[in-house]
C-alpha positions in Angstrom: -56.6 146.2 214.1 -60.0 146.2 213.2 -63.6 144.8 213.9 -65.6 144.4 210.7 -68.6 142.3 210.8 -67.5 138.7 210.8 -69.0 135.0 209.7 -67.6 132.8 211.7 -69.2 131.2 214.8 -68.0 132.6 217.9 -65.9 130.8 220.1 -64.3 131.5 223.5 -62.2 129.8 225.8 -62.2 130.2 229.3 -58.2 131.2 230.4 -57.5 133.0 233.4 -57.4 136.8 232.7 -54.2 138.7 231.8 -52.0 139.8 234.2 -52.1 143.2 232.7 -55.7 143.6 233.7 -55.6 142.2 237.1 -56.0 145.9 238.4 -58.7 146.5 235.9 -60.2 150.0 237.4 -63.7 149.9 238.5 -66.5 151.8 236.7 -67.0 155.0 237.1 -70.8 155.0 239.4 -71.8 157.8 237.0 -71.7 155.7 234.3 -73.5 152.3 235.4 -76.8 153.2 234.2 -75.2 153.3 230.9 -73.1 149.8 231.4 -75.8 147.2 231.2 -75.7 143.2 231.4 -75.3 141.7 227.1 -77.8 138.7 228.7 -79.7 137.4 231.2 -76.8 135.7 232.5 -75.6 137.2 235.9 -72.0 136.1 234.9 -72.0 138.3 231.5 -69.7 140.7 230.6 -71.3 144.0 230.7 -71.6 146.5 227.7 -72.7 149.2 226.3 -76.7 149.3 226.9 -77.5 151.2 223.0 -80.7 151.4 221.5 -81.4 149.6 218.4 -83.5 151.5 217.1 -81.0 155.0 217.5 -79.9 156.5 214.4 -76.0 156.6 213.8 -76.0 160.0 215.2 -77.7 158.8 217.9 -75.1 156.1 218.8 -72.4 158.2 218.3 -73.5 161.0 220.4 -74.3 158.6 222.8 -71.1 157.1 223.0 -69.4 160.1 223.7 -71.3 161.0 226.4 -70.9 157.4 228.1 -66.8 156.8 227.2 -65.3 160.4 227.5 -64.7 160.1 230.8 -63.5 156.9 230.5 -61.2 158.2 227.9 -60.3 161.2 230.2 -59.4 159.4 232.8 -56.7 157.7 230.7 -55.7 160.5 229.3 -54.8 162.1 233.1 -52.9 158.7 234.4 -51.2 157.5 231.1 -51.2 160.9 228.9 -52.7 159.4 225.8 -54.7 161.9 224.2 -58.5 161.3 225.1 -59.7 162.3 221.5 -57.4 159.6 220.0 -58.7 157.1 222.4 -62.5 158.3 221.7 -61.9 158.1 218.2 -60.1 154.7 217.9 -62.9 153.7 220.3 -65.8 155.0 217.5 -63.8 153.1 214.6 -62.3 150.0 216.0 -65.5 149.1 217.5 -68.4 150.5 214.9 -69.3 153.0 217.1 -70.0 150.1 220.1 -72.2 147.8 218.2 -69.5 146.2 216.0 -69.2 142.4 216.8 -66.3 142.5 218.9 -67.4 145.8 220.9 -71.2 143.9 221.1 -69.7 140.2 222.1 -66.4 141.0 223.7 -66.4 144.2 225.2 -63.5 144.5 222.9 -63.6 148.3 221.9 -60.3 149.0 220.1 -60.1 145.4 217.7 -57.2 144.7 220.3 -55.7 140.7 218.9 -54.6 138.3 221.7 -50.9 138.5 220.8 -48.7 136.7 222.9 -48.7 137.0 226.8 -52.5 137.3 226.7 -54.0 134.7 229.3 -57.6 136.3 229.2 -60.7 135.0 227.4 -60.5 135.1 223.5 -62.8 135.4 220.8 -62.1 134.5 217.2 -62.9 137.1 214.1 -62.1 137.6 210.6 -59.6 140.4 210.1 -56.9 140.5 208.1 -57.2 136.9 208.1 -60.0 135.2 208.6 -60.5 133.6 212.5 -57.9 135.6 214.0 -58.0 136.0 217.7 -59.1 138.7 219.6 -59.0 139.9 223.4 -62.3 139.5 225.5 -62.7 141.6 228.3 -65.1 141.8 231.4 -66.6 145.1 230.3 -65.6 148.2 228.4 -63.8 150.2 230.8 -61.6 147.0 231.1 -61.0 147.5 227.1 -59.9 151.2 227.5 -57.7 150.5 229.9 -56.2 147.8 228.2 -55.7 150.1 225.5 -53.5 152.3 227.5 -51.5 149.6 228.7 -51.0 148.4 225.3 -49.6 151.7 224.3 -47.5 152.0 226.9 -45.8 149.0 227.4 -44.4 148.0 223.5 -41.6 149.9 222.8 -42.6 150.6 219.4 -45.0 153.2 220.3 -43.0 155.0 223.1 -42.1 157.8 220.6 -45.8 158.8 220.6 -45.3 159.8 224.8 -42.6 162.5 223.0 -45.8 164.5 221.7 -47.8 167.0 223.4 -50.9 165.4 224.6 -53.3 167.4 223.1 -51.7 167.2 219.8 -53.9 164.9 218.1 -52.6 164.5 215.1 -49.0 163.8 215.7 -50.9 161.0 217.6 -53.0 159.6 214.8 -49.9 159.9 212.3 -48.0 157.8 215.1 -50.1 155.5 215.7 -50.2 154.7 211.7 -46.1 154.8 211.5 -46.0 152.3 214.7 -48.1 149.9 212.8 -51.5 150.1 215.1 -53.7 149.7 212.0 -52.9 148.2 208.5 -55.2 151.1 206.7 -53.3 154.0 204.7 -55.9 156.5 206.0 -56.2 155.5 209.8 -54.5 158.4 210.5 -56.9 160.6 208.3 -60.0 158.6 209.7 -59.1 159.2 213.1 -58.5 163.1 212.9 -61.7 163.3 210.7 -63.8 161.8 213.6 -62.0 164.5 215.9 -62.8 167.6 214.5 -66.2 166.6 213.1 -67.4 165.6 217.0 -65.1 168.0 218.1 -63.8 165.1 220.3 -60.3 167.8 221.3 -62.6 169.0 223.9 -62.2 166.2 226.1 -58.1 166.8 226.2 -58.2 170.3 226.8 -60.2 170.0 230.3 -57.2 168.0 231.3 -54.9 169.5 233.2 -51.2 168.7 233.4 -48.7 169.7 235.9 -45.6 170.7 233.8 -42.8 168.1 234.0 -39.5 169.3 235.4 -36.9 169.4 232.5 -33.7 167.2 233.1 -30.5 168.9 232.8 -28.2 166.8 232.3 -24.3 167.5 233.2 -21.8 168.1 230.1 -19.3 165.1 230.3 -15.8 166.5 231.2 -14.0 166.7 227.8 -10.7 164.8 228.0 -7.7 167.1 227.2 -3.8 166.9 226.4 -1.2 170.1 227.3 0.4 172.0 225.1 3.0 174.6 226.1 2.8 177.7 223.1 6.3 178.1 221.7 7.3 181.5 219.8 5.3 182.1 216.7 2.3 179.2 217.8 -0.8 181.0 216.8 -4.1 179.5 217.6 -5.1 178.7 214.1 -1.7 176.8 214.3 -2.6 175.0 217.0 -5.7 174.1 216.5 -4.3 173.4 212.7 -1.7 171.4 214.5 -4.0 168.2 216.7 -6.8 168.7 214.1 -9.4 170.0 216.5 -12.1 172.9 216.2 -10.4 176.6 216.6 -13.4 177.4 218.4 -13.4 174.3 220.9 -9.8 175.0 221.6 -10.9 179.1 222.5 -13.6 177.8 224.7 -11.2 175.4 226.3 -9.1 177.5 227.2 -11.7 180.7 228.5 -9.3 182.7 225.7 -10.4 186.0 225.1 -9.2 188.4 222.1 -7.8 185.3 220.4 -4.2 186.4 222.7 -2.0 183.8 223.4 1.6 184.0 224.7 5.1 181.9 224.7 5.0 179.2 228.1 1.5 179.3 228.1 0.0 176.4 229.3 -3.5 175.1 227.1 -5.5 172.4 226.8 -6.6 171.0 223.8 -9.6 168.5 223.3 -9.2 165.2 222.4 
């Protein structure tokens, strides 16, 4: 993943659009007045509308204001963290005015892969004119983000975490091969704490998931009838099983055992 500046001429083709985004969510009213047209074409993907003449701060700040909801609202229907989804956003796309962010929409240097149908634009990466998703606008990237988390199996160990427990997340999403750098992980949790971007996860409210208990499997058992002078240890000594797994068995209490008894003993 990445979007560094790149040299080569851009190029896109005109596919349908993925299945996966077909049920792209609409933006959020609140925030059109910050989603503006990239041209005087009607037909343009929208993006972010930033100043150039803001100062880095300036972007930044104003990034956050215009994409934590965005990022919220992921966070409540797919439980991705919203400061790990902020922060990706401020790397992976230069703080929105990296090439693929500016021309693509593309927020989170997303590649095509295969299965994707959508529009693509070609970058140099980690090789040069790689191919990379083009979306319709940048809510449409975000929530291509979340589905791209949640449907590879690789990173379905990150859903194990707590939510707000950003750094498990950005350690994760390192192991799980998101990003080729040693110090994503470091990167992204820097970005966090320095904009304080954990905010935006703990306004989100969870309703606690009902634990499944699962039933114990019955343990499959043979008879043995205690002759005079069987001791437990003996026993137990005797089909090679766990003295304490044969006492539980059996409900045996004070270790007392008795000639004709009946016990079972696990297999």
């Amino acid at each position: 993943m990445g979007s560094g500046c790149g040299v080569r001429k851009v190029r896109i083709t005109n596919n349908a659009r993925s299945e996966s985004l077909q049920q792209t969510p609409k933006p959020n009213p609140n925030l059109t007045k910050n989603l503006s047209s990239s041209s005087s074409d009607k037909n343009a993907a929208p993006t972010a509308a930033f100043n150039s003449k803001q100062t880095p701060a300036e972007r930044i700040a104003e990034y956050i204001v215009i994409f934590g909801p965005v990022a919220q609202g992921e966070m409540e229907t797919f439980r991705i963290p919203a400061s790990i989804t902020l922060a990706q956003g401020l790397l992976e796309s230069g703080n929105g005015s990296g090439r693929l962010a500016q021309e693509a929409n593309n927020h989170f240097g997303i590649k095509c892969h295969t299965g994707w149908n959508g529009k693509r634009i070609y970058h140099d990466d980690d090789r040069k004119g790689e191919c990379f998703r083009v979306y319709q606008n940048p809510i449409s990237s975000y929530r291509d983000h979340s589905l791209f988390l949640t449907e590879r199996r690789r990173y379905a160990f990150l859903f194990d975490f707590n939510p707000t427990d950003y750094k498990a997340w950005a350690r994760g999403l390192k192991k799980a091969g998101y990003a080729t750098d040693p110090k994503y992980p470091q990167k992204l949790i820097s970005l966090i704490e320095r904009y304080q971007l954990d905010r935006f996860d703990k306004q989100i409210k969870f309703k606690k998931r009902k634990k499944k208990t699962l039933s114990k499997a019955p343990v499959s058992s043979i008879l043995h009838t205690v002759a005079l002078g069987d001791t437990l240890y003996s026993i137990a000594r005797k089909y090679n099983v766990a003295l304490e797994a044969l006492i539980r068995l059996n409900t045996i209490e004070n270790n007392t055992i008795y000639p004709g008894q009946k016990l079972k003993v696990p297999q």
